[in-house]
N, C-alpha and C positions, 0 to 999 in steps of 0.2 A: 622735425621728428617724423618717424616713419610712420607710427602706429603701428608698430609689429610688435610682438612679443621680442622682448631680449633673449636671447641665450638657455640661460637658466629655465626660463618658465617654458622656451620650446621645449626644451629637454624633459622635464616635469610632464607638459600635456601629453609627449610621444610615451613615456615612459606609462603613464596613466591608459592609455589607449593600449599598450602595451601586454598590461596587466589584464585588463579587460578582455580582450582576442584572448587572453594563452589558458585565461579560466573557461571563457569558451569551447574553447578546442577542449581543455582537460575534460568540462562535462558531458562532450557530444566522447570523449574516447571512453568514460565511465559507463556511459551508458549502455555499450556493445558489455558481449561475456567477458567475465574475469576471464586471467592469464591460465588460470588454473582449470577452465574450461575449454579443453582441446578436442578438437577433432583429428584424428589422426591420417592429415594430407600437409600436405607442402604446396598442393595444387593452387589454393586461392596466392599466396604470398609469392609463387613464384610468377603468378600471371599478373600482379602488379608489379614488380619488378621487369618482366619484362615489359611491360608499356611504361614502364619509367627508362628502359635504355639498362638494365641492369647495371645500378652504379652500384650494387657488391663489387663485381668484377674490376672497377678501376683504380682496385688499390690493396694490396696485400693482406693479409686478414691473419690474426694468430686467433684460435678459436679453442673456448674453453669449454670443459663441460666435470660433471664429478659432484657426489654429495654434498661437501661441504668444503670450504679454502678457496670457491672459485670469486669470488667477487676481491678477496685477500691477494689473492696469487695477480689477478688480472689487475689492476693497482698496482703493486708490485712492478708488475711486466712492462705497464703504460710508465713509473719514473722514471725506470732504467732506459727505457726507449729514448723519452724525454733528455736526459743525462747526455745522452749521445748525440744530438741535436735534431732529431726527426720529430715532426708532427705527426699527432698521435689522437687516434679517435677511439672511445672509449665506449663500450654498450654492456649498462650490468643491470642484474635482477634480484630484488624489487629495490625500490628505493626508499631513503629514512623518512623523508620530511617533504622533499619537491621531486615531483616527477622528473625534472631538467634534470635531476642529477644520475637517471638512465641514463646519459647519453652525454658524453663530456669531451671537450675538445682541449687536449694539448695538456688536458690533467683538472679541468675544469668544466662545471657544469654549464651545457651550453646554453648560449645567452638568448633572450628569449625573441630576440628578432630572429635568430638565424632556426629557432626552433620553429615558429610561427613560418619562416618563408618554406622549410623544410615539410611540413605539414600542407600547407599550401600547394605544393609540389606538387602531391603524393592523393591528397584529401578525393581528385576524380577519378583518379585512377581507382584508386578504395570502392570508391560508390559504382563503378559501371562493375570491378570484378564482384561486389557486393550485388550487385542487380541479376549478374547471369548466376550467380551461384544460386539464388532463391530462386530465379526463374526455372531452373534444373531441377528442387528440392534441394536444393544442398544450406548452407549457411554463411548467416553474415560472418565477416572477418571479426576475431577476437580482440580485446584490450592490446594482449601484448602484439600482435599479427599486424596491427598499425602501426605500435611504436617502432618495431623492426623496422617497417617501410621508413618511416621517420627516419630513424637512427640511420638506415645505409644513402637514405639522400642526402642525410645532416654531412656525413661524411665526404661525400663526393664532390659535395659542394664547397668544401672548407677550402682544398682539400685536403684529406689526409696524406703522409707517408704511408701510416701504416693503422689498421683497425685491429681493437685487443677487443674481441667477442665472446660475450659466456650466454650459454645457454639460460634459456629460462626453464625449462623440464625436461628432462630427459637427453637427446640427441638425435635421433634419427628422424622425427619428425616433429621436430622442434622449427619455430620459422626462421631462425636465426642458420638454420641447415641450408638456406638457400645459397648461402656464402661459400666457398670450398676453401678452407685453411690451410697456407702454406705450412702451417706447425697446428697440430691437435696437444692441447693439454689435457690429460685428465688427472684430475685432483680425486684424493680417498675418494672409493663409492663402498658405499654402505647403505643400510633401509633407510628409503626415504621414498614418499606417493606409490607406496605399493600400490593400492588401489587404480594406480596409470600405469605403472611404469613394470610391473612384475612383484612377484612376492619371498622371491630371493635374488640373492647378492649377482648369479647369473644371470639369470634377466635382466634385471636392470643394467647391467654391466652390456651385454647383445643391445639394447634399447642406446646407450649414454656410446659404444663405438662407433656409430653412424656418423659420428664426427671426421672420422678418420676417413680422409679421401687418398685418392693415387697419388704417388709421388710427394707427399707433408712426410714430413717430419716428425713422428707423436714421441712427445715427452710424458711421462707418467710418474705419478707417486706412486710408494712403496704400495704395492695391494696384495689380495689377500691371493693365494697360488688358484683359485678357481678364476678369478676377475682376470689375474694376469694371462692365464690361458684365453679367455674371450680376447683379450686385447691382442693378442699375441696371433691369434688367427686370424683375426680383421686384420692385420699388418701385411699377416703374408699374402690373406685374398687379395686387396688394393694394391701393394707394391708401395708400402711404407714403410719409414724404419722409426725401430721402436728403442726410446732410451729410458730407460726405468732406473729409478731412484734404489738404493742400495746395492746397484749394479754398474752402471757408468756415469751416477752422479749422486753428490749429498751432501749431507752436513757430518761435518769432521769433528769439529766440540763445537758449546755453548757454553756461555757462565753467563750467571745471573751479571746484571749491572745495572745502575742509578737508571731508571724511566727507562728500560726494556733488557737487553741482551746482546752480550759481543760472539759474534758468528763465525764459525771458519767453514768454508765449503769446499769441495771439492766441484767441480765444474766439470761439462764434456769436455772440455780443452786447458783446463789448467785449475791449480786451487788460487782461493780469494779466502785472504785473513783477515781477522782483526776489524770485522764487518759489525759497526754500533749498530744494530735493528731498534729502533725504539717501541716496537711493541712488545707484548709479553708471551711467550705458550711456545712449548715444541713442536706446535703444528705449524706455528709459524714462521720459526724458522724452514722448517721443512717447506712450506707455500714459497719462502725464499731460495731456496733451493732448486724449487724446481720453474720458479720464475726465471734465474739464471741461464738454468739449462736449456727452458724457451727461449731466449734473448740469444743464446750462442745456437742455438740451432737456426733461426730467423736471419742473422747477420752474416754467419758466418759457416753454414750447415751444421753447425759444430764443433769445428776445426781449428777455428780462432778464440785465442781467450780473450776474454773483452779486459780494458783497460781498467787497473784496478784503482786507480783513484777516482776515474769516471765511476764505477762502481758503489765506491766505499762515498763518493758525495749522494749517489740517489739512493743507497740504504737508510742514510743519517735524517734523512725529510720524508720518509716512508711514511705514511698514516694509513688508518684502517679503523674508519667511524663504525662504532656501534660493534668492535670487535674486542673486549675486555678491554674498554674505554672509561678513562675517570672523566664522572661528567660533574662531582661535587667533591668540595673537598668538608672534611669534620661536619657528621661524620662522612665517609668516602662513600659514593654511590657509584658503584660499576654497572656497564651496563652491555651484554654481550647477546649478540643474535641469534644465540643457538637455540634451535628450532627444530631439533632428531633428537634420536638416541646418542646418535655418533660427534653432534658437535655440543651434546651435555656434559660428552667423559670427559671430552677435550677440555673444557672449560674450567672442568674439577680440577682436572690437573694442571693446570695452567693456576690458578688461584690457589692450589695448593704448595706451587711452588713460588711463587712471583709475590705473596700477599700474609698477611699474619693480623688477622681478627679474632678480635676477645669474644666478639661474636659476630654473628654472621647472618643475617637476614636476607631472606630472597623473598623479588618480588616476581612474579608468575603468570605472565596471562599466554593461553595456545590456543591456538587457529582448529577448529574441528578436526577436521582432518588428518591429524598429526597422532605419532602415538604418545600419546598425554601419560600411561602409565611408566612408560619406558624411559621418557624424560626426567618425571620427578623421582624417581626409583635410582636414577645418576647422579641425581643433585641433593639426593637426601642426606648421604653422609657426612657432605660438606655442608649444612644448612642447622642454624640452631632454630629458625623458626622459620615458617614458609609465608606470606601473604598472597591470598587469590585472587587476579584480579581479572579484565579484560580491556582489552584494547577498544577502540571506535569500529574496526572489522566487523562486517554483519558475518565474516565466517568465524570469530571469536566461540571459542566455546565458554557455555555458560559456569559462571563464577560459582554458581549453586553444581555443576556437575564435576568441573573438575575439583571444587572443596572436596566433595565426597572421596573423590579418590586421593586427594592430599592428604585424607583422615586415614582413609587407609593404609596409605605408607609411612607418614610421618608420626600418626598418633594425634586424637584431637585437641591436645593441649600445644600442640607447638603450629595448629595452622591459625588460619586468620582469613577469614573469605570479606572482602569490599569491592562492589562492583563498581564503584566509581573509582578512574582512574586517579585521580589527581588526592584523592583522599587514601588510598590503596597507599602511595608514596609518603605520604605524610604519616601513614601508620608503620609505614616500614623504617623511615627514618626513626621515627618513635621509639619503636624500637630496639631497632640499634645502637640509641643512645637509652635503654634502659640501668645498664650497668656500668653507666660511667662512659672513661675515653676507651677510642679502641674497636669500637663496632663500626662496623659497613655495610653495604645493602649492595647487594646483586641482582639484576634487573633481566629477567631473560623467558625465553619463550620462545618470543617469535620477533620479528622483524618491526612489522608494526608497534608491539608494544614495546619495543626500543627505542624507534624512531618518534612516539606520541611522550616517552619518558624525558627523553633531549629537548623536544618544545616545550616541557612544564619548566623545565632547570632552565630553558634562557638560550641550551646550545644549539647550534646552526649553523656552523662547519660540517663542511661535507669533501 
């Protein structure tokens, strides 16, 4: 006998050490500002990148940016990639449950060795442009400003074909800008971090173009005729071309069907029918849509139609956690991220078509910051009763502030304020089973309280 460990129990201790390192690293990355605290440079992220050898640069990049559809769309973008046979690096924002699932390789959240060697990388390079920056007056690098470094070494190192990229705020000095994308998506823009990003749909539109570099390809959803003009100008300044949804590419019809919707699209290069989507909402088709018309701009500038049963196999396995997701069944609890004005409409109508409850309970926690009137004001027509709660977020707004304004729109007999989450859900099931079969509960707000909703119920697919 050896005296070694067998097999099994190496695997166990590495696996054990494993775990240990990756909570380390996540509390030393907690500890820096939230993502939501920017400073508005590219200066620190691009000086570690370059002392890492800028591994952006070694590998193609489709970059996303837009209110709301972009984590949907950029999913989307990574199966079809996948479908085709190319390796596929993935970087989205925020995440439900584990941080690894920012950062996914081949369609999958990356595994916590290659995160940990990837962090390791990157972690001095961090600490010396961390040292001159404070030695200037300037600041340490933020929460999200490291995971980027992360994410593009994770990448380099794999490595990937190709990087599907979404912004985390805004676009132009976003750290994920450091990349220049052979194709720019923008997905709807509509009000969202006014307070950052501008306090109309043109600003934030001028802020969310900065994506759009020389010679890419920007594909775009249907927008409103002021956005399309911003867009439309940063194309011609850079020397990009712009393909906009209701104009060289879309969706053709929809019908409802058993667990999502059959799709016909028009494409840059040709239409694709009879496409299973298995999620629910016309915005989703449309994120399908213009996922597509990324893929044929990427592969083929847009010239080529892609293969349609390559196609129609990465439509049929599409998923989109925590985007009008059943995560129970009897009664049904859904639970969707929408955290605006603009991805509350979406959601009504998407449940209004896709769903039929005797009644309907929503459960509600929002992040300060957010406009909290504007959201329940969209959700109230569809809602028989509201429950207030909050997530584990220290940016959580308080369950006594946003009750008050849920009296205000709903009326005090139909809200319901509990600050503990886990009891918030129990009251809301509660209720939806007060009048018999037939009720469901709707789980929505923000991201966080989606993602803390899926760990009480047991899910954890990502």
């Amino acid at each position: 006998m050896s005296g070694q460990p067998d097999g099994p129990a190496q695997e166990a201790a590495r696996n054990l050490e494993e775990m240990k390192r990756l909570r380390q690293i996540e509390e030393a990355i907690l500890a820096r500002a939230p993502e939501n605290d920017i400073g508005p440079s590219l200066e620190r992220i691009a000086a570690v990148m370059e002392l890492a050898g800028d591994p952006q640069r070694s590998y193609p990049v489709i970059h996303l940016t837009g209110t709301n559809g972009k984590t949907s769309t950029s999913r989307m973008i990574d199966t079809i990639l996948q479908e085709t046979g190319l390796s596929t690096g993935r970087f989205t924002s925020p995440h439900l449950q584990d941080i690894r699932e920012r950062i996914s390789l081949s369609g999958k959240p990356i595994p916590r060795d290659k995160f940990i060697a990837a962090y390791d990388e990157v972690a001095p390079l961090i600490e010396l442009v961390d040292a001159r920056s404070l030695a200037s007056g300037g600041r340490r690098m933020n929460f999200f400003e490291v995971l980027v470094a992360v994410a593009f070494a994770a990448f380099a190192d794999a490595p990937v074909d190709v990087a599907i990229v979404e912004v985390g705020l805004g676009g132009s000095w976003d750290a994920t800008n450091v990349a220049d994308g052979a194709v720019a998506v923008i997905t709807p823009i509509d009000l969202d971090h006014t307070h950052l990003l501008g306090d109309d749909v043109v600003d934030i539109a001028h802020e969310k173009s900065g994506i759009i570099k020389p010679g890419s390809i920007t594909v775009s959803a249907l927008q409103a005729p002021e956005v399309a003009a911003v867009l439309g100008e940063r194309v011609e300044e850079v020397g990009s071309e712009l393909r906009l949804e209701g104009d060289q590419f879309g969706v053709l019809a929809r019908d409802l069907a058993l667990g999502g919707q059959q799709v016909n699209l028009r494409g840059l290069a040709g239409d694709y029918t009879d496409l299973f989507l298995p999620i629910h909402g016309a915005h989703q088709a449309s994120n399908l849509a213009i996922a597509v018309a990324a893929v044929e701009s990427f592969l083929g500038g847009g010239e080529h139609a892609l293969d349609g049963e390559v196609l129609a196999a990465a439509v049929a396995r599409m998923t989109s956690p925590g985007r009008l997701e059943v995560v129970r069944r009897s009664p049904t609890v859904l639970v969707d991220a929408a955290h605006n004005p603009h991805g509350a409409r979406s959601l009504v109508a998407a449940l209004d078509e896709a769903f039929t409850f005797t009644r309907l309970v929503g459960l509600v926690g929002i992040v300060a910051d957010k406009d909290a009137t504007a959201i329940l004001e969209a959700l109230e027509p569809r809602l028989d009763h509201v429950v207030i709660t909050r997530s584990s977020s220290p940016r959580a707004l308080s369950p006594v502030q946003l009750g008050a304004l849920a009296a205000d729109i709903f009326g005090e007999s139909r809200v319901t304020v509990e600050s503990n989450l886990p009891e918030a859900l129990d009251r809301a099931i509660g209720l939806a089973e007060e009048e018999g079969m037939g009720g469901g509960v709707i789980v929505t707000g923000s991201v966080i309280t989606v993602g803390e909703v899926r760990l009480l119920l047991g899910v954890t697919d990502v």
